[in-house]
Structure formats: C-alpha cells, structure tokens
DODOKE-130430 format. One line per field, with one value per residue (C-alpha): x, y, z. Coordinates in steps of 0.1 Angstrom, whole numbers. Layout:
residues N
east: (X_...)
north: (Y_...)
up: (Z_...)
***
This chain:
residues 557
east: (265_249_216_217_190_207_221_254_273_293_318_319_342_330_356_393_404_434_433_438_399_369_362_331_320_290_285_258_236_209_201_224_194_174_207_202_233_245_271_304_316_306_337_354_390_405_412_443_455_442_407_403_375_368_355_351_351_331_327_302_270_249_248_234_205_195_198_178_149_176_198_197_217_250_273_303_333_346_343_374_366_377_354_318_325_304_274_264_258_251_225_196_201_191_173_187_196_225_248_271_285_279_313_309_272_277_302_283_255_281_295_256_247_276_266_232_215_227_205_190_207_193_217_212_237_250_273_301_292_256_240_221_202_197_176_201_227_241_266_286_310_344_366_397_430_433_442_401_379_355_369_357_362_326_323_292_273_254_239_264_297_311_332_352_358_387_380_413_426_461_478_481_492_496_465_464_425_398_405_433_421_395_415_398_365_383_404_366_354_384_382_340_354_357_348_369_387_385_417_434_463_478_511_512_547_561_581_574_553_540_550_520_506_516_556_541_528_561_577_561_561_595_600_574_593_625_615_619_596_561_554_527_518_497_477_447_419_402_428_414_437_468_445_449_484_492_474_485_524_515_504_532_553_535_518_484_469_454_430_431_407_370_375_393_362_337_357_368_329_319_348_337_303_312_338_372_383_380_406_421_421_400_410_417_399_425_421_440_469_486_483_498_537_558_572_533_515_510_491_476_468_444_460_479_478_483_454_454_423_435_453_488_489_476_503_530_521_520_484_465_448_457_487_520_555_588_626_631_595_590_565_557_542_523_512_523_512_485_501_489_495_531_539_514_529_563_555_543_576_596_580_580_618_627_613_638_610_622_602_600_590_585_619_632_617_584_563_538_522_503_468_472_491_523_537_537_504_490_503_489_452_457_470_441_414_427_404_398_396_418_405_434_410_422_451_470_480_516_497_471_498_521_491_483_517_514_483_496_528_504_487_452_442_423_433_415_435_406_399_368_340_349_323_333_318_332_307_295_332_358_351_363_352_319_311_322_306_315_330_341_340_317_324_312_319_300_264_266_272_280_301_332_304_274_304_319_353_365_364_376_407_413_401_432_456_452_426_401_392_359_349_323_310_280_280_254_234_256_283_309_314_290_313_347_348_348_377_380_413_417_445_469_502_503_525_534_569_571_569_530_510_480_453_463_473_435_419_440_433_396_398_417_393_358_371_390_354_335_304_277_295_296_261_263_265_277_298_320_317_338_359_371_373_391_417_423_431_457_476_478_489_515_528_523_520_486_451_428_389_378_341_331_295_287_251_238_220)
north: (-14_6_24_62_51_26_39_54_62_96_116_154_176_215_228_213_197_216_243_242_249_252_210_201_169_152_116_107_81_70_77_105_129_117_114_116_135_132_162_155_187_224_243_280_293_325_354_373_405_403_402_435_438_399_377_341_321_294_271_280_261_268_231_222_249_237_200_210_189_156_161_138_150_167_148_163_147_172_206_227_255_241_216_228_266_274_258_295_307_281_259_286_283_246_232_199_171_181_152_156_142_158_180_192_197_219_238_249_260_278_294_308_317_342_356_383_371_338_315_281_250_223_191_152_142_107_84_67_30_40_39_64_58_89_80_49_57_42_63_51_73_58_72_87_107_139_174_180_159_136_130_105_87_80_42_52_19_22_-8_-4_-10_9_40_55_89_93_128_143_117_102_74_85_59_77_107_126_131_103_75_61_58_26_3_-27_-13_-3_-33_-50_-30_-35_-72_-67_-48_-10_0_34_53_93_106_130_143_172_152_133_154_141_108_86_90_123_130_116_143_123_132_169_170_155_185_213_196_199_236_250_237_248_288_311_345_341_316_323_294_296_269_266_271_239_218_206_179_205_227_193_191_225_226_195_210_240_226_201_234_250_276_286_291_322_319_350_351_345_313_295_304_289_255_254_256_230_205_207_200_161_155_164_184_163_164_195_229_258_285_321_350_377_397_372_385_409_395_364_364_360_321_311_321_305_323_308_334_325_341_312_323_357_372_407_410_382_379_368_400_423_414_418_453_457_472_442_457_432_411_419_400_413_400_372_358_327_325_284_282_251_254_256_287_275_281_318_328_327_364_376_353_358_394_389_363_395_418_398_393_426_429_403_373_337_321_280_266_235_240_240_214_190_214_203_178_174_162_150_113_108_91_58_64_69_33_18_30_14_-18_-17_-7_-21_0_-8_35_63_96_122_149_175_193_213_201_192_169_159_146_132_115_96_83_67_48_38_22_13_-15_4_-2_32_63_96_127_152_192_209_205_174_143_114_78_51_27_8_5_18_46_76_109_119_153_186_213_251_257_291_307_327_350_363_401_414_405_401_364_361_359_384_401_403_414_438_417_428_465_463_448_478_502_489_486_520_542_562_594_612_641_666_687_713_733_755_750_768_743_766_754_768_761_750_715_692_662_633_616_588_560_582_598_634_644_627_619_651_673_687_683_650_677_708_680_666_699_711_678_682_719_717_684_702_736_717_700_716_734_711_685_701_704_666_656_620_630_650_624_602_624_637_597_591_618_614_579_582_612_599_565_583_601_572_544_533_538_549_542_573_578_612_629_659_678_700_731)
up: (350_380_374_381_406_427_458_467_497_490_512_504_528_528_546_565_534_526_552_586_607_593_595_579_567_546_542_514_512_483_449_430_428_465_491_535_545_580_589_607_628_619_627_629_617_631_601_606_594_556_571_589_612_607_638_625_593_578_555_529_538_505_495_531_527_499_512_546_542_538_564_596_620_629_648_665_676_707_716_697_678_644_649_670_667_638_653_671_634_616_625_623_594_591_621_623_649_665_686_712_745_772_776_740_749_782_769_740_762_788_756_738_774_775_742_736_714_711_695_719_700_709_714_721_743_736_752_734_728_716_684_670_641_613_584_566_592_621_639_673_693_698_722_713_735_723_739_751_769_754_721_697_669_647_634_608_594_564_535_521_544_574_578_605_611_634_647_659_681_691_706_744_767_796_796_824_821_805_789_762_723_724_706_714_699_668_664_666_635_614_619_609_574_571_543_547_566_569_593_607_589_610_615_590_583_616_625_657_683_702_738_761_784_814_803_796_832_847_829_842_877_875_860_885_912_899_896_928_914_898_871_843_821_789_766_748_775_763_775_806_809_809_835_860_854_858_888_905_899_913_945_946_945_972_948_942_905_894_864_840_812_804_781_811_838_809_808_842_851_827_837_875_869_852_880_857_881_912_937_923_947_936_916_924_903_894_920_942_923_941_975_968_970_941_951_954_929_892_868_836_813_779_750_737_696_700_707_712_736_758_791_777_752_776_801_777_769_808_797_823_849_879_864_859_851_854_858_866_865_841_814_804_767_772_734_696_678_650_609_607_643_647_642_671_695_684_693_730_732_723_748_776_770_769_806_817_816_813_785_784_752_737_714_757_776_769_777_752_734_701_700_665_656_646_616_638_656_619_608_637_633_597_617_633_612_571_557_516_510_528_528_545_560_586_569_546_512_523_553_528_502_533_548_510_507_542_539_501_521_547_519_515_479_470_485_475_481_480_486_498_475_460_457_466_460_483_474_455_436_423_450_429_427_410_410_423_440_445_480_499_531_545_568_609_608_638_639_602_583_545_519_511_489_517_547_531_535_501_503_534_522_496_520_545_515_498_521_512_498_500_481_481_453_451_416_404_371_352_363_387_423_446_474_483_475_509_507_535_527_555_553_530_540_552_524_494_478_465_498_491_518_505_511_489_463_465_465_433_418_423_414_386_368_377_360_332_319_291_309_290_310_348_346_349_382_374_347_370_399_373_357_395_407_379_386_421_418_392_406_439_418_399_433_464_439_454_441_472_470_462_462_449_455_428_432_411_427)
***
C-alpha cells in the first residue's frame, strides 16, 4: 500500500473544465503535502450582459498563491486569449517562470506595451523540440495546426511516466501558414508510453474532419473575386494565417486591404517581424478608405464576437468615423460567434442587412474553419498517442461527456471526466481522483481584480436588475423633518402601474413611514433608516414587482 509520503503525479484544472475560456492547468508532482506544480496556460473569458461593467474573467488563483514558493514555471501553448490573456493580471501576483515561443512571447509584449501601467512580464522564449527542465519536470513543445501561429502540443516527462497536453490543435493538412500537427514526434512518444493524455474537447460534438484553411482560403479567393462594390471581411484578429489568405485573394482580385482596428495593427506588427507575413503587400491604415474605389478595396474589420467598441459594430451603426457599407457591398464572416456571443453578432448581421449588405457566412460557403479536431481527428491523436488515462479538458460539459465516450470507444482503459477544482492522481495507479479544491472566478473590473465580493460584481447585478433608490433624511431632536426629505431613484420607471408619478410615490412613502414612527423612535437615526428601507422596497415590490436597492441616510440634528 503506498505511503502518504511516496510521490504522486496529480493533474488539477482551475479553470476550462466545463466552461468555455478561462484554461488553466496544474500538473503535480511529489509527496501529497510537498508537490512542484508546473502551470499549463493562464487564460481570460469575455463576461456578457449579466456582468455589467465587467472587463475580463479569471480563474480563481488562491491555490497558486498559496503554492508560490512550489511552482516552476508557466508554460503556454499559443497566444489566444483563453489561453495567455490572464497573464497581464495574474502573474504579479506569483512571480514565476513564464514559457513561451516567440509569437506568443512578442505578442504579449506588443499587447502590455499598449497598456499604462502594464506590468514587465518577463518570458523565456523556447523553441519547439527543446527541453526545459522545471524542478522534476521535463516539458517539450510539440507543434500543432491550429487557427494562430505557433501552437503546440506539451509532451511533459516526469519519474513517474509521460503526459501530453495537446493544447488546441487540429489535424490541418493543408495550413496556409506554419507547419502541419508533428505527427512523427507524437507517434515517437506514444510508441515510448504515455502515461496520459489531456485534450482538447471543443468538437468532440462534431463528426469527420474540419475544413483545412487551405479550402477556407480557396473560398474567399473565389467570393472576393466574384463581388463588383466593396467587400469587408471579419475574423478573430489572431488569425494570422486567415490575414495571408485574405490578403493574397484580395490582390489576386485586384483589391487592396484596409486594416480597421487596434487588435489587427498589434498582430499584424508582431507577424512581420518573424517573417509570417512575407510576400504579402502592405496594409492600408483607415484613412486609405475613402479614396480607394469601391471594386478595390477590402476591408477587414476586428469585431468578430460582437464587440460593441470594435470596427464591425461601429460600422453597422454607421457610427465609424472613416468606414462605411451600404447596398450592395458584401460583408464575409470569416468566424463562428463563441457560446455566449451569438446575440451581439446576430445584431450587427441584422443591421448591416437592413442597409442592403450581402452577408457570407459559414452556414453559405467555407468561409471558415475550426481550430479545434473533429470526431475523426480526435481518434487519430488516440491512434497515435494510446495513452493508459484520458483526461477531456477544453470544453463544456456536453463536449466534456462527448469527448469521454470517444476515448472509451477509442480502447483507453481509464478515463477521468473531471470539472475545475478536481484533484486528480494519474500516477502511481488506479489514477482516480483524490481530493478537491474550491474553484471560482475572479474578476478584471477596471483597474480592480477580485472576486464578485472584492469588484463589486454582485451588487452590480441587483443594481442593473432592480435600480436604485437613495434617500435623504435630516430630523431634529425632537424627531420632525428638518427639511424636505431628498430621494435619488435611478433605474426605476417614471410612473408605476398605477399612473403616480415613481417620485411623489417615494416621497409619500418616506413621508408617511418617518411620521408614522413613535417619536422615541425618530430620534433614532438608524431606526428610521430601516424602517424607511424597509418600506420603499416593499411598495415599490407590491407596485413594479421589483425590490430596488434602496440605501437610506437619516441624521439627527
């Protein structure tokens, strides 16, 4: 029977197990009570309407504080949000090793530069094929096709037997940009014995095998020269392999590209620095615009989920300062909206439509492509690597649960179906889980990171729900009102079901409760601060049906 003091090798996801964003993984290794961690990714998710005021979210890094003086090393796979975004915020916070290659690398430093106040994080830029060593680890980077540059797989060798960590990858046999996932390399490891493998499971939902970018590039070739007015294309601005394609068409089609939004300049930089961009013309700032006819320009707008503050949104509302898109002109949505975002987008879709705007999606044409594998592409990296554990990581629970199924099928003995916060041993067996710990989210609201508590995030959300009522009392000693009492009321309705106007009801309300109390009692300044709370709340309840914040301030002169 193993000693509580032999040595384990755990795997303990804090956040992208079970939600989309947010990836962040530990891997464990030693005694249950004297573990090295290494950290796999530190990533972001984008809040939506239930998080007013919101910028980012985390996962909760409590355990890693507290763990500080045993971590190695963070190693990230590539350079999306969900997986490096967090970094900004985070890692001041712990002051450890941070790996990268160099695309990830310099676009981290393009993105703090742009930022006041943006911490100096300090990265080691590796190369895939090395080793680096942190503490009992051994991680290697592995390239891997997905929808960024420099993406990679991690092949992590430790006493006790070797895991991969597939990053998001796919099976691209045709990329338009770097190279295809290295399958010779991870062919070699499963042949050496892995001990586990921890995958991508975004989807795990979907049969066959993804378009390659190469038939996406083909496509828009083909649509761009096809349209006679302006075209606008949108996708996620990391995509630099999209950028070449769309750029290539666009000069096949005798069309120059206009570049609209910060996030594109910052990648576009980055990219022509390492030679990504070679061969492909220069870009045009958005002032080229208007002089360009409509049959040779192509603009790519960022935007692609919806955001309000970007290029795609702005032009829709016809509210963009340089760019504009009217009949007849074609929109190309190189992009899928992300679970969350589809309402936003659908919006802009509906508002560019209305103007007479053709709009080319992938439900059209093959106008995009997945990063993520297929349901085929899944059961080939289990060809390939026969790993004795599966761990499904990067998903929701419906991918999570899909994923399971196909590595059982697949002939992989153990497969843990896990959620955030959940200790896993791989090793020594039966790999199981152990132990739990208490996960969340914290939160970026301005300058500001915490929980829902420390933000504010909370109130917030009644405050958007219900609004807010502020009153203002001043009563003399012998408890009558020395003045007319002041009352705020913001996020209620003008009038209330009944036809009186919100204000006169508030000010009766208030009125009525301070001369209703006993004068022993209104000489109590928190006694009627309560009793007027108290009322407001539940007449505006029985009226509107909602309870407002009400905060009520009674002094006593």
């Amino acid at each position: 029977m193993a000693s509580r003091n032999d040595p384990e090798l755990v795997f303990l996801p804090l956040g992208g197990v079970g939600e989309i964003g947010m990836n962040l993984a530990l891997y464990g290794y030693g005694p249950r009570f004297d573990r090295t961690w290494i950290a796999v990714d530190m990533g972001v998710a984008f809040p939506g309407m239930e998080l007013p005021g919101v910028d980012l979210m985390f996962a909760d890094i409590g355990f890693l504080e507290e763990e500080r003086g045993n971590i190695a090393g963070i190693f990230v796979t590539h350079a999306h949000e969900d997986h490096y975004g967090a970094l900004a915020a985070l890692w001041p916070r712990l002051k450890v090793p941070v790996y990268a290659t160099a695309f990830t690398a310099d676009l981290l430093a393009a993105k703090l530069a742009g930022e006041p106040g943006a911490p100096r994080v300090p990265v080691e830029v590796v190369a895939p094929g090395h080793m680096i060593g942190a503490g009992p680890f051994t991680v290697e980077y592995v390239n891997v096709a997905h929808s960024i540059p420099e993406s990679h797989a991690l092949v992590i060798e430790t006493p006790l037997g070797t895991v991969v960590h597939s990053g998001d990858y796919k099976l691209d046999p045709t990329p338009v940009l770097g190279d295809r996932t290295d399958e010779a390399r991870l062919r070699a490891a499963g042949d050496a014995g892995v001990l586990a493998l921890i995958s991508d499971s975004t989807n795990a939902v979907r049969d066959g095998t993804g378009p390659s970018e190469a038939e996406v590039a083909a496509e828009i070739a083909d649509i761009v020269a096809g349209c006679k007015r302006r075209v606008a294309l949108t996708t996620f601005a990391s995509n630099v392999g999209r950028l070449r394609s769309i750029a290539l068409a666009a000069k096949a089609a005798g069309r120059q590209v206009v570049l609209s939004g910060r996030a594109f300049q910052r990648v576009v930089g980055v990219a022509r620095e390492l030679g990504m961009l070679d061969g492909v013309p220069r870009f045009l700032d958005e002032e080229a615009f208007d002089s360009l006819p409509a049959h040779k320009v192509a603009v790519v707008l960022t935007g692609s989920q919806g955001e309000s503050r970007a290029s795609l949104a702005r032009v829709a509302r016809d509210e963009h300062p340089r760019i504009s898109l009217d009949r007849g002109d074609t929109l190309i949505y190189s992009a899928w909206a992300i679970p969350g975002n589809e309402r936003p987008v659908i919006d802009i879709m509906n508002d560019l439509a209305d103007r007479g705007v053709r709009i080319v999606t992938r439900e059209d044409r093959v106008v995009h492509t997945s990063g993520h594998p297929r349901r085929d592409e899944m059961r080939t990296m289990y060809d390939w690597i026969r790993p004795q554990v599966a761990v499904p990581v990067h998903g929701e629970a419906v991918h999570l649960n899909a994923h399971a199924d196909l590595a059982r099928a697949a002939g992989v003995g153990t497969v843990l179906n896990l959620r955030n916060g959940a200790i896993a041993r791989l090793a020594p067996a039966p790999a199981e889980v152990v132990d739990h710990i208490e996960t969340g989210r914290w939160y970026k609201d301005g300058k500001v990171v915490g929980t829902a508590e420390e933000t504010g995030v909370l109130a917030r959300r009644r405050l958007s729900f219900a609004g807010h009522v502020v009153v203002s009392l001043v009563l003399d000693r012998r408890g009558d009102l020395a003045a007319d009492p002041v009352i705020v009321a913001e996020g209620l309705p003008e009038t209330m079901p009944d036809g009186v106007a919100t204000e006169d009801l508030l000010e009766d309300i208030v009125i009525g409760v301070v001369e209703g109390l006993p004068r022993p009692r209104r000489r109590d300044g928190d006694q009627v601060a309560e009793s007027v709370r108290r009322a407001v709340r539940g007449s505006v309840s029985e009226l509107w049906g909602k309870k407002p914040v009400c905060t009520v301030v009674a002094s006593i002169i």
